[in-house]
OpenMM code with the backbone's topology and positions (N, CA, C; nanometers):
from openmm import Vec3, app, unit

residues = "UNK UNK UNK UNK UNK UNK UNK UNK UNK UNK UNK UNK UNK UNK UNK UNK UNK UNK UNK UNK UNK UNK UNK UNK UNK UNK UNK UNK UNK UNK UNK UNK UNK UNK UNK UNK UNK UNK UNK UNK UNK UNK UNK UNK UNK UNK UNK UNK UNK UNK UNK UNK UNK UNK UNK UNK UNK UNK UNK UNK UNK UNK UNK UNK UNK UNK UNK UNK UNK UNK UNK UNK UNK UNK UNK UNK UNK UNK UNK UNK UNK UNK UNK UNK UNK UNK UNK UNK UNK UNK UNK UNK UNK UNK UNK UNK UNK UNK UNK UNK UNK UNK UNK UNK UNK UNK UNK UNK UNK UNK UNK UNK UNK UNK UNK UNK UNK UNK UNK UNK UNK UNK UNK UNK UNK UNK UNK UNK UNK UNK UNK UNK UNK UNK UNK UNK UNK UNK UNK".split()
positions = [
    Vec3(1.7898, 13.3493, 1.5922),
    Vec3(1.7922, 13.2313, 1.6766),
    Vec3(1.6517, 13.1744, 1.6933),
    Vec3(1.5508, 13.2661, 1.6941),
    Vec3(1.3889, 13.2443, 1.7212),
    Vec3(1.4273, 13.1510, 1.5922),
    Vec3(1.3786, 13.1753, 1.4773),
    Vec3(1.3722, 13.1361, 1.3510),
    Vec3(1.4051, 12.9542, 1.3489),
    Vec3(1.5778, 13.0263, 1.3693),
    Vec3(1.6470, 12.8690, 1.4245),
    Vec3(1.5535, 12.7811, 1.4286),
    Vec3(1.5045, 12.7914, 1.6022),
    Vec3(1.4272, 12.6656, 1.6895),
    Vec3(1.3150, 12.6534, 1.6525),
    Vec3(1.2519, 12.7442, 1.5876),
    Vec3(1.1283, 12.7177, 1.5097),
    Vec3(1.1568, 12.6209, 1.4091),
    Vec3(1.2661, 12.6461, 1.3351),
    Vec3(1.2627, 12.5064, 1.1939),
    Vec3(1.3272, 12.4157, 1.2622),
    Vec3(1.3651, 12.4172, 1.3854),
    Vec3(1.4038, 12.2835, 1.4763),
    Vec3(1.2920, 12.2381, 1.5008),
    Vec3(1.1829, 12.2685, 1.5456),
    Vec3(1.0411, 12.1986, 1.6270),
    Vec3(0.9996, 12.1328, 1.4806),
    Vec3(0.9897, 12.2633, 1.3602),
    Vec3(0.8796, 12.2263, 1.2425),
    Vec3(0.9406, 12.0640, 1.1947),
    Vec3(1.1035, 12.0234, 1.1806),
    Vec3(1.1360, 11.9296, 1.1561),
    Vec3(1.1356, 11.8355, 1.2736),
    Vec3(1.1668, 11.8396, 1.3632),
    Vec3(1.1330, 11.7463, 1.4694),
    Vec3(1.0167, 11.6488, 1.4668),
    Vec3(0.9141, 11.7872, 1.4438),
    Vec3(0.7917, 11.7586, 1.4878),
    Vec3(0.6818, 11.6871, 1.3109),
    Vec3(0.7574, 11.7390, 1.2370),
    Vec3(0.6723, 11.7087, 1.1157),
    Vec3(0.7613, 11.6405, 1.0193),
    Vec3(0.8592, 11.6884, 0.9638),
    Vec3(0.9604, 11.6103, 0.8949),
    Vec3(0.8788, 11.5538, 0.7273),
    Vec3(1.0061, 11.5275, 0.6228),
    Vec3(0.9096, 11.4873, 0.5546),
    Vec3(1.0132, 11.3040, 0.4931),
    Vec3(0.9774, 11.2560, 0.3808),
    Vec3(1.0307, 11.1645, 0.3490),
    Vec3(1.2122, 11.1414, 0.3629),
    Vec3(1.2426, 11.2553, 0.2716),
    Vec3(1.3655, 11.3037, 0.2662),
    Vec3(1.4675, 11.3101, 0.3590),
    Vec3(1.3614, 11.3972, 0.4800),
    Vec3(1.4211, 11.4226, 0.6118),
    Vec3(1.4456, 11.3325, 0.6648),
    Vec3(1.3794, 11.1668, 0.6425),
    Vec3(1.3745, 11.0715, 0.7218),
    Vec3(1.4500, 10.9838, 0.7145),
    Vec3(1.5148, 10.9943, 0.5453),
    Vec3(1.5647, 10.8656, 0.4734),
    Vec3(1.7356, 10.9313, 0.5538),
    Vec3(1.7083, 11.0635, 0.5489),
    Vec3(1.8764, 11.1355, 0.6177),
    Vec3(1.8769, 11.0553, 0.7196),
    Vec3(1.7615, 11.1007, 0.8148),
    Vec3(1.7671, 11.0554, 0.9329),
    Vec3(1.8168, 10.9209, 0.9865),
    Vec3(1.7559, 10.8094, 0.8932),
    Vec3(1.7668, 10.6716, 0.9099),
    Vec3(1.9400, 10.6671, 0.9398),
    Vec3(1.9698, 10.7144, 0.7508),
    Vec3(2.1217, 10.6865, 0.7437),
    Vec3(2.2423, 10.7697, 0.8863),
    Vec3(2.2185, 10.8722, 0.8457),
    Vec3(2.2709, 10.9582, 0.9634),
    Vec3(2.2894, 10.8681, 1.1035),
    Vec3(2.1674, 10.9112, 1.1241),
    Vec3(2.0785, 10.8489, 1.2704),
    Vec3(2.1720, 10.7108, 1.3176),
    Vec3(2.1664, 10.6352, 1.1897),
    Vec3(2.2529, 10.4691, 1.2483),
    Vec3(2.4045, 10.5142, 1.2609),
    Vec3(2.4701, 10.6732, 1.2469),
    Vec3(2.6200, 10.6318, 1.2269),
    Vec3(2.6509, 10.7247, 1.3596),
    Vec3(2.5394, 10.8523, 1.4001),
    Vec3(2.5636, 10.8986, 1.5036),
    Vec3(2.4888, 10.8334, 1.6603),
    Vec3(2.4590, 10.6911, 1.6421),
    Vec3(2.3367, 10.6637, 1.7800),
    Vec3(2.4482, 10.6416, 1.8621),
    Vec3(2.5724, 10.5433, 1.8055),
    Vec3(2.6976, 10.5247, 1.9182),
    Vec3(2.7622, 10.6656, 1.9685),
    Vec3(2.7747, 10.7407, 1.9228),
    Vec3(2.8185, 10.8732, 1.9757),
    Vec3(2.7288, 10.9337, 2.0680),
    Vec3(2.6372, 10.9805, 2.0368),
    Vec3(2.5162, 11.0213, 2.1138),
    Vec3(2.5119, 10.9032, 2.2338),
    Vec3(2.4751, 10.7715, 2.2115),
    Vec3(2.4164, 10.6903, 2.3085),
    Vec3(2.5509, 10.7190, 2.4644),
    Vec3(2.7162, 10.7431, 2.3514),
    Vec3(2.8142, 10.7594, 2.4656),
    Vec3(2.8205, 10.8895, 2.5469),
    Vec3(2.7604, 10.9670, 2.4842),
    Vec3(2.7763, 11.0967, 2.5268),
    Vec3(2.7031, 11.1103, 2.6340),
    Vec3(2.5472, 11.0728, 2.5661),
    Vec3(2.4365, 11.0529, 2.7216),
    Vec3(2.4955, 11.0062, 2.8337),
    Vec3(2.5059, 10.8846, 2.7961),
    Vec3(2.5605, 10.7593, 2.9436),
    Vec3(2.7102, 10.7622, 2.9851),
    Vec3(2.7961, 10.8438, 2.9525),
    Vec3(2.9040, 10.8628, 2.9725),
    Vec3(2.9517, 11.0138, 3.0549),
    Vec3(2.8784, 11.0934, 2.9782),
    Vec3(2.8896, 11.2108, 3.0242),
    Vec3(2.7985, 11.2966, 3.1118),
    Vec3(2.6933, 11.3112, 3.0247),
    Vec3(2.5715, 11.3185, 3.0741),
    Vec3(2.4830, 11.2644, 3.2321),
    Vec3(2.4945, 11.1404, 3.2053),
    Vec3(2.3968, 11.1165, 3.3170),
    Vec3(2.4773, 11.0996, 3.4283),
    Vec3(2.6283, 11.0618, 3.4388),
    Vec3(2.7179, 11.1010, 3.5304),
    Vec3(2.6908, 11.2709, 3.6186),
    Vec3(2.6893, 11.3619, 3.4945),
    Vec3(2.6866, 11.4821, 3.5699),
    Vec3(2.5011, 11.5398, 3.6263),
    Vec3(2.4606, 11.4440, 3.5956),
    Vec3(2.2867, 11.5003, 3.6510),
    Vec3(2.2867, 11.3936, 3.7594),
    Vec3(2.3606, 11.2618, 3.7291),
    Vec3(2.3632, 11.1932, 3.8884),
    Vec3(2.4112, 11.2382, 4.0220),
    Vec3(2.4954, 11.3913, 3.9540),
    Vec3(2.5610, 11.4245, 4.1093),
    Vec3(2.4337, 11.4558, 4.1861),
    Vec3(2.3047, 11.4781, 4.1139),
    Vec3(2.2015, 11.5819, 4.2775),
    Vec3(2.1621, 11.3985, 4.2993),
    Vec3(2.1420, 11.3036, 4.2780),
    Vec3(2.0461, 11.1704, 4.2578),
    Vec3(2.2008, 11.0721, 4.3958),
    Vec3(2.2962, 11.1550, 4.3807),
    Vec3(2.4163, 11.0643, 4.4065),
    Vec3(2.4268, 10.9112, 4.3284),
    Vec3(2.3874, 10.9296, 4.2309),
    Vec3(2.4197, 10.7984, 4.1359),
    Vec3(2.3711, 10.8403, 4.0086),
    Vec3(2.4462, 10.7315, 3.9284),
    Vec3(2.4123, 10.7267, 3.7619),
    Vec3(2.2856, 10.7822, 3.7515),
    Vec3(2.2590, 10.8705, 3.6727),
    Vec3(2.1035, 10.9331, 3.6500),
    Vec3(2.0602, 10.8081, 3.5645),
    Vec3(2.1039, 10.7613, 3.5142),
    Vec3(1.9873, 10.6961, 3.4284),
    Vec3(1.9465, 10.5667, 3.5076),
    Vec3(2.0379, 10.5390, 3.6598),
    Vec3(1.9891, 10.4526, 3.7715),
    Vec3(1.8717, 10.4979, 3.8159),
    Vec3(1.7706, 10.6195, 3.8130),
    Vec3(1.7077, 10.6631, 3.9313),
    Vec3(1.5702, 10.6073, 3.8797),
    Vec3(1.5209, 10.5856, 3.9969),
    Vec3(1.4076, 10.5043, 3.9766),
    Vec3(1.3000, 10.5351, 4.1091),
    Vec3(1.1613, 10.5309, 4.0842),
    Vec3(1.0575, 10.5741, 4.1407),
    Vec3(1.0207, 10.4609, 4.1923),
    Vec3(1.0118, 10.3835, 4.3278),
    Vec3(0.9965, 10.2819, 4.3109),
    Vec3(0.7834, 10.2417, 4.3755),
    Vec3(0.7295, 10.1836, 4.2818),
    Vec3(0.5897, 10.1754, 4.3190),
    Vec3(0.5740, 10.0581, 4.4084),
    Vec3(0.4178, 10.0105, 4.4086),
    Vec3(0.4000, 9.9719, 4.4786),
    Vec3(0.4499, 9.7636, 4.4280),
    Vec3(0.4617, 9.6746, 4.5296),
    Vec3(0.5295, 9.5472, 4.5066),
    Vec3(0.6407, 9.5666, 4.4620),
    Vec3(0.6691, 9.4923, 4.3501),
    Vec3(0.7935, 9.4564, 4.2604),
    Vec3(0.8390, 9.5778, 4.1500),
    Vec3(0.7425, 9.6763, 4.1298),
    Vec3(0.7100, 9.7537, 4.0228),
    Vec3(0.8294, 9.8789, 4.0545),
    Vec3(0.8659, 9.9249, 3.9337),
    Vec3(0.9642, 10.0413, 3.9630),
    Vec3(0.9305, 10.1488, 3.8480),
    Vec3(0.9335, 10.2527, 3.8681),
    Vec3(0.9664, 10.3702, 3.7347),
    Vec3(1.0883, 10.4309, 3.7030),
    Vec3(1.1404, 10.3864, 3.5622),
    Vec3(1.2572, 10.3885, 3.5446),
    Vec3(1.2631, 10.5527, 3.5232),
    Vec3(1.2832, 10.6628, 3.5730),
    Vec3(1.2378, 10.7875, 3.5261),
    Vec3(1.3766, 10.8051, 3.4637),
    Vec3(1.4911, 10.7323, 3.5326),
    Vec3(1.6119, 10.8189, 3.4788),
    Vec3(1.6710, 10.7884, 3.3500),
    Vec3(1.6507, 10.6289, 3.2889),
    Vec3(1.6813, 10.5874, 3.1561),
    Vec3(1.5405, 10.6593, 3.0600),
    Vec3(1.4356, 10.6877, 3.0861),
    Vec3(1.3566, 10.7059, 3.0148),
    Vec3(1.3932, 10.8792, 2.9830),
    Vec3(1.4278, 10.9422, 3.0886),
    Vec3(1.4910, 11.0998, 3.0183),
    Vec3(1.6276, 11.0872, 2.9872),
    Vec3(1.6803, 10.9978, 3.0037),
    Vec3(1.7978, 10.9696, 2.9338),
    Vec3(1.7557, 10.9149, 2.7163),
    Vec3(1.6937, 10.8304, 2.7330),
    Vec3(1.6300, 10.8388, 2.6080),
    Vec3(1.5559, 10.9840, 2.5385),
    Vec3(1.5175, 11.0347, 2.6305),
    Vec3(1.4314, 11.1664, 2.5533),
    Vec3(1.5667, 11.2651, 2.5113),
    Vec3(1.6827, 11.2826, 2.6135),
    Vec3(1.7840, 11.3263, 2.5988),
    Vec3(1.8797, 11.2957, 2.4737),
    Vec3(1.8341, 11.1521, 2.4543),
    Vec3(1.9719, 11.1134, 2.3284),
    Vec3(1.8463, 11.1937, 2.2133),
    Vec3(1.6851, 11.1406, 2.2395),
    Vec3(1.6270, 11.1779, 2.0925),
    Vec3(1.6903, 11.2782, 2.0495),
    Vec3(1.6445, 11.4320, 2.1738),
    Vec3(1.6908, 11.5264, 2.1611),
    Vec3(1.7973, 11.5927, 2.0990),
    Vec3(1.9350, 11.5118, 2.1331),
    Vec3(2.0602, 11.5643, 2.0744),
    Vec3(2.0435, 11.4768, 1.8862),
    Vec3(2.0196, 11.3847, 1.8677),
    Vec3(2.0011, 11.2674, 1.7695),
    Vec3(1.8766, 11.3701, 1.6293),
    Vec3(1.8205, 11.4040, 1.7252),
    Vec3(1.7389, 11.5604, 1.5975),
    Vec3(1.7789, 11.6861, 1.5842),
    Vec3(1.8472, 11.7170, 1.6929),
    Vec3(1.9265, 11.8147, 1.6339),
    Vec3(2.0257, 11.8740, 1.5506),
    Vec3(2.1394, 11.7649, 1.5741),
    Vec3(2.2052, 11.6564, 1.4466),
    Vec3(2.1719, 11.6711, 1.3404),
    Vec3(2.0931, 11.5576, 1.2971),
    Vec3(2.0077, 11.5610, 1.1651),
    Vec3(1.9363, 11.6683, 1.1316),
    Vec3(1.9102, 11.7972, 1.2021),
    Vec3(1.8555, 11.9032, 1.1612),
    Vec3(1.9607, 11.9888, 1.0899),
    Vec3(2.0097, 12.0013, 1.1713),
    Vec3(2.1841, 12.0762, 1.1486),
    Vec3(2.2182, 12.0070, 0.9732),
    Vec3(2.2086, 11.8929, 0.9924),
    Vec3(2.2705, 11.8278, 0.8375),
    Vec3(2.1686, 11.8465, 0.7095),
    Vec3(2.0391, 11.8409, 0.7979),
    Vec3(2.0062, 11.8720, 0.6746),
    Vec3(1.9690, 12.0037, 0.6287),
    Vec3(1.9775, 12.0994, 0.7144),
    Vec3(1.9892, 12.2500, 0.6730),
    Vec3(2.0868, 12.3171, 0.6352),
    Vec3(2.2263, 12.2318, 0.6151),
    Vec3(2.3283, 12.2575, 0.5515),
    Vec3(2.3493, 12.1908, 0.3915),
    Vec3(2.2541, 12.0572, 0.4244),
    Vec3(2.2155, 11.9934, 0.2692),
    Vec3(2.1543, 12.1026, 0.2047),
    Vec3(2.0162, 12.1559, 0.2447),
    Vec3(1.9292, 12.2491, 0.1918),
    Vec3(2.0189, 12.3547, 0.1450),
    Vec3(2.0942, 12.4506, 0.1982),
    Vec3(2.1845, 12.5406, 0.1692),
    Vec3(2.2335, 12.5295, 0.0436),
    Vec3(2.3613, 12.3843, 0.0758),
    Vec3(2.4178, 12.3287, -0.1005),
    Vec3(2.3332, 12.3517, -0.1730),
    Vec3(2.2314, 12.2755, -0.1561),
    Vec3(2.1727, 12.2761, -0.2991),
    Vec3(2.0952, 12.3499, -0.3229),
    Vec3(1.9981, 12.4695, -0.2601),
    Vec3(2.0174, 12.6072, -0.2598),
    Vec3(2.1211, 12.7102, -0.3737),
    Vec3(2.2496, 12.7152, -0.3196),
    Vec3(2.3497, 12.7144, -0.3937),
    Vec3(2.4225, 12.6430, -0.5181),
    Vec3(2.4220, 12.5040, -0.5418),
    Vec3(2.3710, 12.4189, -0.6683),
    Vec3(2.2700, 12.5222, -0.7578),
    Vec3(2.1718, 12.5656, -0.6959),
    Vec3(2.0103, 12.6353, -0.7898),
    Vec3(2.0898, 12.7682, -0.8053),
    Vec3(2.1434, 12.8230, -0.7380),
    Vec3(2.1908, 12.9797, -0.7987),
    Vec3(2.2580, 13.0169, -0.8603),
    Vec3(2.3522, 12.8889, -0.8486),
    Vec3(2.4902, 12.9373, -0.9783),
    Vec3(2.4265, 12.8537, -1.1090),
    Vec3(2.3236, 12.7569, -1.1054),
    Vec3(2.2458, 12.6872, -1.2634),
    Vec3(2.2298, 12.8822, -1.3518),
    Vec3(2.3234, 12.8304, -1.4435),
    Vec3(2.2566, 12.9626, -1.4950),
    Vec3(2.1522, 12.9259, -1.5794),
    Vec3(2.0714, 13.0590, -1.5903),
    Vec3(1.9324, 13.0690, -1.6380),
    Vec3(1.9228, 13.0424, -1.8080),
    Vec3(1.8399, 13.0056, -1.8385),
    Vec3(1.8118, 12.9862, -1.9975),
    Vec3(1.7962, 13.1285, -2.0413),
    Vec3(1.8483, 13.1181, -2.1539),
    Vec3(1.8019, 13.3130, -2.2049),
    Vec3(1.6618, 13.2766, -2.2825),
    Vec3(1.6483, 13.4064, -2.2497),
    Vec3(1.4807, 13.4482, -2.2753),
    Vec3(1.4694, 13.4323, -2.4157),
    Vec3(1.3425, 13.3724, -2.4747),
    Vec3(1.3150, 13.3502, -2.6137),
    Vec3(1.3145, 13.5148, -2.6501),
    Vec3(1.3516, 13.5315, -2.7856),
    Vec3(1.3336, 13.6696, -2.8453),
    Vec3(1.2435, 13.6909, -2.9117),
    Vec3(1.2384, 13.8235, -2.8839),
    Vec3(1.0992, 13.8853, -2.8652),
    Vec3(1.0556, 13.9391, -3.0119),
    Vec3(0.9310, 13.8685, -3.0128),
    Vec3(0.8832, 13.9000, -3.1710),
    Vec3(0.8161, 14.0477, -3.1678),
    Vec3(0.7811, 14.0386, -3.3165),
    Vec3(0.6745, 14.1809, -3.3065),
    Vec3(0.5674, 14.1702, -3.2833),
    Vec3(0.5025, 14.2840, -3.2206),
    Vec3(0.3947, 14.3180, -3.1480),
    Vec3(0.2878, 14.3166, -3.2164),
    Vec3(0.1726, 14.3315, -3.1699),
    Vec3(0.0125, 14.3031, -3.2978),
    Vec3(0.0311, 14.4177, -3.3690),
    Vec3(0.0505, 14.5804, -3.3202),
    Vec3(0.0563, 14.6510, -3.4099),
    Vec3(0.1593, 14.6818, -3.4859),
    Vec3(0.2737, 14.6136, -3.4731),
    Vec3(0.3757, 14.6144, -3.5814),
    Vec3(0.3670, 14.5425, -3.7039),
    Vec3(0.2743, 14.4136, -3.7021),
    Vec3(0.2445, 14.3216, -3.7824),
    Vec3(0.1337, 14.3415, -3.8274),
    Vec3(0.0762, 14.4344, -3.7975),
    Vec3(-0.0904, 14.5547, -3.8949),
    Vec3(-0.0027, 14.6271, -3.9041),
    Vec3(0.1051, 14.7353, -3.8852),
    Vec3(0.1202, 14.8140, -3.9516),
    Vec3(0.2489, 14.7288, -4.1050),
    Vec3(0.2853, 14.6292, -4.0756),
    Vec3(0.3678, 14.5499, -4.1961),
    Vec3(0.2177, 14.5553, -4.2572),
    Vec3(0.1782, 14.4802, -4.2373),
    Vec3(0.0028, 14.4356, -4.3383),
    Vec3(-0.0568, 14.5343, -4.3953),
    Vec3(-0.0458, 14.6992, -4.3243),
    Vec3(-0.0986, 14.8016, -4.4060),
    Vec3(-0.0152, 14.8419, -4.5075),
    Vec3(0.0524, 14.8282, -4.4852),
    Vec3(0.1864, 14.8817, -4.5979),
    Vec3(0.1943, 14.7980, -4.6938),
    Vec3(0.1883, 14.6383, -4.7292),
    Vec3(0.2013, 14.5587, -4.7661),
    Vec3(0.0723, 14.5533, -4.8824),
    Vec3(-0.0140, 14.5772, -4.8115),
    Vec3(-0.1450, 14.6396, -4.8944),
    Vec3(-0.1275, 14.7942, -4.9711),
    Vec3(-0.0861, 14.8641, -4.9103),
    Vec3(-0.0740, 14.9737, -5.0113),
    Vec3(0.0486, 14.9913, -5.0973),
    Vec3(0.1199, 14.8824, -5.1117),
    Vec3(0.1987, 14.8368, -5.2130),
    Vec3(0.1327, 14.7520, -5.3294),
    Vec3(0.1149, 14.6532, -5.2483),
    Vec3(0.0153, 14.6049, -5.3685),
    Vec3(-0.0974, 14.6636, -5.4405),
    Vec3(-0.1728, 14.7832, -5.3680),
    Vec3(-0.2746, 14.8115, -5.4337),
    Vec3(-0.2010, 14.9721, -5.5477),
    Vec3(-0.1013, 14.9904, -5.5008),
    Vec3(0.0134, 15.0868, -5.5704),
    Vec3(0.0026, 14.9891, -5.7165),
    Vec3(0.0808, 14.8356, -5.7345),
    Vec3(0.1379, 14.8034, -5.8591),
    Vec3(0.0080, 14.8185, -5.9016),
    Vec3(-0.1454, 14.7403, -5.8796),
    Vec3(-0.2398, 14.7219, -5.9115),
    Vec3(-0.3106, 14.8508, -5.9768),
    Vec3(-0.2890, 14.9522, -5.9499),
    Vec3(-0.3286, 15.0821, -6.0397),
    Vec3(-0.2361, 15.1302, -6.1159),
    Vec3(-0.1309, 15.0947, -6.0582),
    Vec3(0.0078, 15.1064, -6.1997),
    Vec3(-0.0050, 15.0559, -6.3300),
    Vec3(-0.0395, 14.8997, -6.2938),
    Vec3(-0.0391, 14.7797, -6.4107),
    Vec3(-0.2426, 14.8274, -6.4956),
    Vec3(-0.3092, 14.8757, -6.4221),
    Vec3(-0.4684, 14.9283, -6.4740),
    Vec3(-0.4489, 15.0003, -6.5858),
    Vec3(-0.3228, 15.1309, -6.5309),
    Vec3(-0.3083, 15.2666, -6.6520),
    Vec3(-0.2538, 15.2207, -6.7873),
] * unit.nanometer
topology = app.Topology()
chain = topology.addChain("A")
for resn in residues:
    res = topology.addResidue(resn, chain)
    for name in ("N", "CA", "C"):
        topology.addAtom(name, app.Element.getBySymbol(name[0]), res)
């Protein structure tokens, strides 16, 4: 589980092209789900301590000025679920094709020639054949 949330942060936090182009696509088909889940479910049940919609709660400063605290962790909340998602998908992409790479079967190994001293000992022999006819053909 450590492991897990570690390659949850490393992609969260670093991500690479790949991860992103998922993300984009993904990202646009799950934001209506997520966005309902937050504001539907979600901030309903964290509004019970606020007694209202959590993503109503607001800090209010000084004049006209307000801090929206509760839509703004409502946003950190959808990021949150919205990368986890896309983490999940694409560590199940990685897997496939993982698996794609293990069943590729392997090229067979070039065959194996002879060794330096097999090809000096052909060459010595080869020579004392020839130098065999060569005192044959002398007598």
């Amino acid at each position: 589980m450590k492991k897990f949330l570690q390659e949850f942060k490393d992609f969260a936090l670093k991500g690479n092209v790949m991860d992103m182009a998922v993300g984009v696509i993904i990202g646009a088909s799950f934001q209506g789900i997520v966005t309902s889940l937050t504001n539907d479910i979600l901030n309903p049940l964290l509004g019970i301590a606020f007694s209202t919609d959590f993503s109503n709660v607001v800090i209010p400063l000084f004049g006209d000025g307000q801090l929206m605290v509760g839509s703004f962790i409502s946003a950190i909340i959808n990021f949150i679920i919205m990368a986890f998602v896309l983490f999940c998908i694409v560590k199940i992409m990685n897997r496939l094709v993982a698996l794609g790479h293990a069943k590729t079967p392997k090229a067979p190994a070039a065959p194996k020639g002879p060794t330096q001293e097999e090809l000096l000992a052909d060459i010595l022999k080869e020579l004392r054949v020839q130098n065999e006819r060569e005192e044959a053909t002398a007598k």
